[in-house]
VMD Tcl script that draws the C-alpha trace (Angstrom):
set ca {
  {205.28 163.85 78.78}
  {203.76 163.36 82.29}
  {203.85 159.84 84.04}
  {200.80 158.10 84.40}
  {200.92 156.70 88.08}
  {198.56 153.78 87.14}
  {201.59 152.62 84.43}
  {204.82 152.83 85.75}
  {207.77 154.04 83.19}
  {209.63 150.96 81.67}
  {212.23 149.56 83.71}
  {216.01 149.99 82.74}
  {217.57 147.77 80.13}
  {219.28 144.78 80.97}
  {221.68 142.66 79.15}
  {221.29 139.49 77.48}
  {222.90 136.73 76.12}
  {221.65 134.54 73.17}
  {223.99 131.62 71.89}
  {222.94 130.24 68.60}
  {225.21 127.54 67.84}
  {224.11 126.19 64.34}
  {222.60 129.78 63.79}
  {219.12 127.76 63.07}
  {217.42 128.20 66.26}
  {217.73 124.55 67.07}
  {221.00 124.61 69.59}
  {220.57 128.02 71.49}
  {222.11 128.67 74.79}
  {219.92 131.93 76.33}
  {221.10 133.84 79.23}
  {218.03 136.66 79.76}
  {216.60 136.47 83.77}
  {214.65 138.13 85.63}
  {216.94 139.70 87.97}
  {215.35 140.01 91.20}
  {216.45 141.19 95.15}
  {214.40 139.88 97.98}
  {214.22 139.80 101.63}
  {212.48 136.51 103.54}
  {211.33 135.81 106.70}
  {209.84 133.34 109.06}
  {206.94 134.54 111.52}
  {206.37 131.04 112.94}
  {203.59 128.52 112.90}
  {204.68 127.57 109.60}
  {204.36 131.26 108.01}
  {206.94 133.10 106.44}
  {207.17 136.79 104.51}
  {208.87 137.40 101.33}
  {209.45 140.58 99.57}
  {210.74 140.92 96.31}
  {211.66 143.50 93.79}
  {211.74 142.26 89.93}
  {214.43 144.69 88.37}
  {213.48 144.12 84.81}
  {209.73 145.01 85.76}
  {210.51 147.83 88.34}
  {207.23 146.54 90.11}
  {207.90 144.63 94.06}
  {205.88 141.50 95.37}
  {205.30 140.70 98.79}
  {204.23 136.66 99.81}
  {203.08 135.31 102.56}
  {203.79 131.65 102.10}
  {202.40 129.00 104.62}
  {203.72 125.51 105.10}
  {201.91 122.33 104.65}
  {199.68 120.78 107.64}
  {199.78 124.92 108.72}
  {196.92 126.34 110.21}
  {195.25 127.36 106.85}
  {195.31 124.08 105.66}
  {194.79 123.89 101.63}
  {196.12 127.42 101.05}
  {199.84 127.91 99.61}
  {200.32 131.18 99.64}
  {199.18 134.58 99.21}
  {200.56 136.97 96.49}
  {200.53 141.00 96.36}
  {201.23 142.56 93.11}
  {200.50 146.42 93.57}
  {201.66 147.88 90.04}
  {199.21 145.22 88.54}
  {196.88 146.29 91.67}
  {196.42 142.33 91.98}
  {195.79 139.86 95.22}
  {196.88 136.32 94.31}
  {195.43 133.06 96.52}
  {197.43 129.80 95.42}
  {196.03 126.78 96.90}
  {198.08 123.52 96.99}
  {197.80 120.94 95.10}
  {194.83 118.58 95.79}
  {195.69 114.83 95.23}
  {192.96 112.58 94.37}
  {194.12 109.34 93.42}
  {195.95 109.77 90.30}
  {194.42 113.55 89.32}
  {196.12 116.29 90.38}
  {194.21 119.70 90.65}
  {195.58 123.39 92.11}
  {194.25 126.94 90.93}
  {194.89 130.51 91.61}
  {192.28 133.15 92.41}
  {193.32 136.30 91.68}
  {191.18 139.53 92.32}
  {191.69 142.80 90.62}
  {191.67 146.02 93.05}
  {191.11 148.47 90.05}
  {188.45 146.45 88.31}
  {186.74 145.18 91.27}
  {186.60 141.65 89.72}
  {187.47 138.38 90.91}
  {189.03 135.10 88.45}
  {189.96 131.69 88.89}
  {192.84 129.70 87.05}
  {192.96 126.16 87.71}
  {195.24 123.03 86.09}
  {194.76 119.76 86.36}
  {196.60 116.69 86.01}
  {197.55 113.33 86.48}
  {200.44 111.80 88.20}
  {201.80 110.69 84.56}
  {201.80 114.37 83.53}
  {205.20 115.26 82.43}
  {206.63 118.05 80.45}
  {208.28 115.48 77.80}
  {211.86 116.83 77.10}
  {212.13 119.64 79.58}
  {214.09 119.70 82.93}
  {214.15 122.87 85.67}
  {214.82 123.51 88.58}
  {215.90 126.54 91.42}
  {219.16 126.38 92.56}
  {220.57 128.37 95.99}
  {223.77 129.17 96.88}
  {224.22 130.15 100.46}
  {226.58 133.03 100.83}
  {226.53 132.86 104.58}
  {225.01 134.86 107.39}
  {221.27 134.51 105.71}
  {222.24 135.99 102.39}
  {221.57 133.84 99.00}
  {222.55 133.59 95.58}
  {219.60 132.08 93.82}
  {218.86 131.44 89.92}
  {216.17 129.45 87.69}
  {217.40 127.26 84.30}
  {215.46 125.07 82.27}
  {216.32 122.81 79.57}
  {214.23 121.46 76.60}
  {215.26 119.00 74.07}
  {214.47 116.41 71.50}
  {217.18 114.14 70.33}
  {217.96 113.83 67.14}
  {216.66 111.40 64.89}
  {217.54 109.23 61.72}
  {214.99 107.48 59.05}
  {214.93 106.78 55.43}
  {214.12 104.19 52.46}
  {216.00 101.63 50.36}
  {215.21 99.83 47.59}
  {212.12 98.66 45.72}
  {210.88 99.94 42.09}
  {214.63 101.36 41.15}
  {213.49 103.85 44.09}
  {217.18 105.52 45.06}
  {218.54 105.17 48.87}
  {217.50 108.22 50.73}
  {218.12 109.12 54.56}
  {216.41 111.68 56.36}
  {218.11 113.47 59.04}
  {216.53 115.07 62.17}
  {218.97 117.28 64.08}
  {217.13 117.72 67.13}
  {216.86 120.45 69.22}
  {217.99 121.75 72.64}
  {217.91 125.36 74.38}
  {219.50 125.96 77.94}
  {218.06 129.25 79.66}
  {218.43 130.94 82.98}
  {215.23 132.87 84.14}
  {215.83 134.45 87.30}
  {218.93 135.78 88.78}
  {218.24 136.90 92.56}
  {220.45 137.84 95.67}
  {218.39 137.22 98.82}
  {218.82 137.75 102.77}
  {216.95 135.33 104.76}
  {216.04 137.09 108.39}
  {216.29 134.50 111.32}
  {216.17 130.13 110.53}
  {217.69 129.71 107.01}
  {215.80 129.27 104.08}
  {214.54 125.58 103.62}
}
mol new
graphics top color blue
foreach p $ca { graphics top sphere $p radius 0.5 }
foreach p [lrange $ca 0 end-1] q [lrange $ca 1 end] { graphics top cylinder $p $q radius 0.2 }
display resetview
Protein backbone atom coordinates (compact mmCIF):
# COMPACT_ATOMS: atom_id res chain seq x y z
CA UNK A 1 0.00 0.00 0.00
CA UNK A 2 1.00 3.69 -0.52
CA UNK A 3 2.59 5.76 2.42
CA UNK A 4 0.65 8.32 3.88
CA UNK A 5 3.16 11.34 4.26
CA UNK A 6 1.13 12.77 7.23
CA UNK A 7 2.02 9.13 9.18
CA UNK A 8 5.33 8.07 8.76
CA UNK A 9 5.93 4.05 8.38
CA UNK A 10 6.89 2.47 11.84
CA UNK A 11 10.34 2.72 12.75
CA UNK A 12 12.67 -0.45 12.74
CA UNK A 13 12.61 -2.86 15.63
CA UNK A 14 14.86 -2.59 18.36
CA UNK A 15 15.93 -4.95 20.98
CA UNK A 16 15.04 -5.23 24.45
CA UNK A 17 15.84 -6.61 27.54
CA UNK A 18 13.37 -7.54 30.38
CA UNK A 19 14.82 -9.28 33.62
CA UNK A 20 12.20 -10.78 35.78
CA UNK A 21 13.87 -12.13 38.67
CA UNK A 22 11.08 -13.77 40.85
CA UNK A 23 9.07 -14.09 37.48
CA UNK A 24 6.18 -12.01 39.48
CA UNK A 25 6.71 -8.66 38.15
CA UNK A 26 7.93 -7.40 41.46
CA UNK A 27 12.02 -7.54 40.87
CA UNK A 28 12.37 -6.63 37.07
CA UNK A 29 15.49 -5.26 35.62
CA UNK A 30 14.28 -3.50 31.99
CA UNK A 31 16.70 -2.50 29.43
CA UNK A 32 14.23 -0.84 26.45
CA UNK A 33 15.56 3.09 25.52
CA UNK A 34 14.93 5.31 23.36
CA UNK A 35 17.93 5.29 21.31
CA UNK A 36 18.60 8.63 20.10
CA UNK A 37 21.69 10.65 17.96
CA UNK A 38 21.97 14.33 18.39
CA UNK A 39 24.05 17.21 17.50
CA UNK A 40 24.27 20.49 20.10
CA UNK A 41 25.37 23.73 19.89
CA UNK A 42 25.96 26.99 21.60
CA UNK A 43 25.01 30.36 19.67
CA UNK A 44 25.88 32.59 22.64
CA UNK A 45 24.01 34.85 24.97
CA UNK A 46 23.00 31.92 26.80
CA UNK A 47 21.30 30.07 23.66
CA UNK A 48 22.12 26.88 22.40
CA UNK A 49 20.65 24.42 19.36
CA UNK A 50 19.98 20.84 19.68
CA UNK A 51 18.95 18.43 17.10
CA UNK A 52 17.95 15.11 17.69
CA UNK A 53 16.80 12.05 15.90
CA UNK A 54 14.70 9.38 18.12
CA UNK A 55 15.54 5.98 16.30
CA UNK A 56 12.72 4.03 17.75
CA UNK A 57 10.22 6.85 16.49
CA UNK A 58 12.03 7.66 13.12
CA UNK A 59 10.69 11.32 13.77
CA UNK A 60 13.86 14.31 14.59
CA UNK A 61 13.49 17.26 17.18
CA UNK A 62 15.20 20.38 17.03
CA UNK A 63 15.52 22.74 20.61
CA UNK A 64 16.46 25.84 21.14
CA UNK A 65 17.22 25.90 24.82
CA UNK A 66 18.01 29.26 26.65
CA UNK A 67 19.80 29.62 29.94
CA UNK A 68 18.53 31.13 33.05
CA UNK A 69 18.79 35.11 33.67
CA UNK A 70 18.98 34.90 29.40
CA UNK A 71 17.44 37.46 27.53
CA UNK A 72 13.96 35.74 27.36
CA UNK A 73 13.72 35.57 30.84
CA UNK A 74 10.90 32.90 32.06
CA UNK A 75 11.12 30.82 28.86
CA UNK A 76 13.12 27.32 28.93
CA UNK A 77 13.07 26.30 25.79
CA UNK A 78 11.47 25.90 22.57
CA UNK A 79 10.59 22.44 21.04
CA UNK A 80 9.94 21.43 17.19
CA UNK A 81 8.32 18.19 16.57
CA UNK A 82 7.52 18.10 12.71
CA UNK A 83 6.10 14.39 12.28
CA UNK A 84 3.62 15.39 15.14
CA UNK A 85 3.54 18.94 13.19
CA UNK A 86 3.90 20.37 16.90
CA UNK A 87 5.69 23.77 18.40
CA UNK A 88 6.47 23.23 22.10
CA UNK A 89 7.10 26.54 24.60
CA UNK A 90 8.43 25.23 28.11
CA UNK A 91 8.63 27.90 30.57
CA UNK A 92 10.74 27.47 33.77
CA UNK A 93 9.71 26.82 36.74
CA UNK A 94 8.11 29.71 38.73
CA UNK A 95 8.95 29.63 42.51
CA UNK A 96 6.58 31.19 44.80
CA UNK A 97 7.35 30.51 48.23
CA UNK A 98 6.85 26.94 48.71
CA UNK A 99 4.55 26.28 45.26
CA UNK A 100 6.16 25.38 42.41
CA UNK A 101 4.37 25.98 38.97
CA UNK A 102 5.84 25.37 35.09
CA UNK A 103 3.60 24.49 31.93
CA UNK A 104 4.04 23.78 28.33
CA UNK A 105 2.13 25.38 25.47
CA UNK A 106 2.08 23.45 22.67
CA UNK A 107 0.36 24.51 19.30
CA UNK A 108 -0.71 22.16 16.62
CA UNK A 109 0.32 23.25 12.87
CA UNK A 110 -2.26 20.78 11.28
CA UNK A 111 -5.14 21.59 13.58
CA UNK A 112 -4.52 25.16 13.96
CA UNK A 113 -5.09 24.90 17.76
CA UNK A 114 -3.25 26.01 20.63
CA UNK A 115 -3.07 23.96 24.51
CA UNK A 116 -1.63 24.51 27.71
CA UNK A 117 -0.22 21.80 30.24
CA UNK A 118 0.75 23.04 33.47
CA UNK A 119 1.98 21.14 37.01
CA UNK A 120 2.20 22.40 40.07
CA UNK A 121 3.84 21.71 43.20
CA UNK A 122 5.32 22.26 46.35
CA UNK A 123 8.83 22.11 47.48
CA UNK A 124 7.85 18.79 49.57
CA UNK A 125 6.74 17.17 46.29
CA UNK A 126 8.62 14.04 45.86
CA UNK A 127 8.17 11.02 43.76
CA UNK A 128 8.20 8.60 46.99
CA UNK A 129 10.42 5.55 46.02
CA UNK A 130 11.76 6.60 42.66
CA UNK A 131 15.31 7.89 41.80
CA UNK A 132 16.59 9.18 38.03
CA UNK A 133 18.80 10.80 36.68
CA UNK A 134 20.96 11.57 33.05
CA UNK A 135 24.23 10.45 33.03
CA UNK A 136 27.15 11.69 30.26
CA UNK A 137 30.09 10.20 29.38
CA UNK A 138 32.47 12.39 27.51
CA UNK A 139 34.17 10.54 24.73
CA UNK A 140 36.42 13.43 23.90
CA UNK A 141 36.66 16.02 21.17
CA UNK A 142 32.76 17.15 21.80
CA UNK A 143 31.31 13.70 21.30
CA UNK A 144 29.02 12.07 24.23
CA UNK A 145 27.76 8.95 25.41
CA UNK A 146 24.58 9.80 27.22
CA UNK A 147 21.72 7.47 28.83
CA UNK A 148 18.53 7.93 31.23
CA UNK A 149 17.73 5.13 34.29
CA UNK A 150 15.27 5.30 36.86
CA UNK A 151 14.62 3.26 39.78
CA UNK A 152 11.36 2.64 41.79
CA UNK A 153 10.97 0.67 44.86
CA UNK A 154 9.13 -0.17 48.01
CA UNK A 155 10.85 -2.20 50.61
CA UNK A 156 9.58 -5.01 51.78
CA UNK A 157 7.52 -5.33 54.66
CA UNK A 158 6.58 -7.76 57.63
CA UNK A 159 3.20 -7.78 59.92
CA UNK A 160 1.06 -10.31 61.54
CA UNK A 161 -1.03 -11.43 64.80
CA UNK A 162 -0.47 -13.59 67.89
CA UNK A 163 -2.54 -14.76 70.32
CA UNK A 164 -5.94 -13.99 71.82
CA UNK A 165 -9.28 -16.25 71.50
CA UNK A 166 -7.09 -19.60 70.53
CA UNK A 167 -6.54 -17.26 67.30
CA UNK A 168 -3.28 -19.20 65.59
CA UNK A 169 0.14 -17.09 64.97
CA UNK A 170 0.04 -15.76 61.50
CA UNK A 171 2.73 -13.47 59.64
CA UNK A 172 2.13 -11.66 56.63
CA UNK A 173 4.85 -11.10 54.28
CA UNK A 174 5.29 -8.15 51.85
CA UNK A 175 8.07 -8.73 49.31
CA UNK A 176 8.41 -5.40 48.00
CA UNK A 177 9.10 -4.30 44.81
CA UNK A 178 11.88 -2.72 42.70
CA UNK A 179 12.39 -2.21 38.76
CA UNK A 180 15.71 -0.65 37.30
CA UNK A 181 15.18 0.77 33.62
CA UNK A 182 17.26 2.65 31.14
CA UNK A 183 15.18 5.05 28.83
CA UNK A 184 17.36 6.68 26.50
CA UNK A 185 20.51 5.58 24.96
CA UNK A 186 22.11 8.58 22.86
CA UNK A 187 25.59 9.33 21.21
CA UNK A 188 25.96 13.12 20.90
CA UNK A 189 28.62 15.70 19.36
CA UNK A 190 28.67 18.91 21.09
CA UNK A 191 29.92 21.80 18.40
CA UNK A 192 32.24 24.44 20.13
CA UNK A 193 32.25 24.93 24.55
CA UNK A 194 31.37 21.45 25.94
CA UNK A 195 28.17 20.52 27.07
CA UNK A 196 27.39 21.80 30.69
Amino acid sequence: PASNPSHPPPACQWPDVDVDVLEDGRYVVEVSPAYKLWCKAHLGIGVSAKAKYEAREGAASFTLKFDKGGPLGGLRKIKALPAKHRVELHTRKLEVGVLRASGVVTHDLERKSASLSWRLSSMWSADGGKIGRKEKVPLGGGLMVDYKWNCSFSLPELGGTAGGDGASTRVNVDSGKFRYSIEELGLGYTFGQEAA
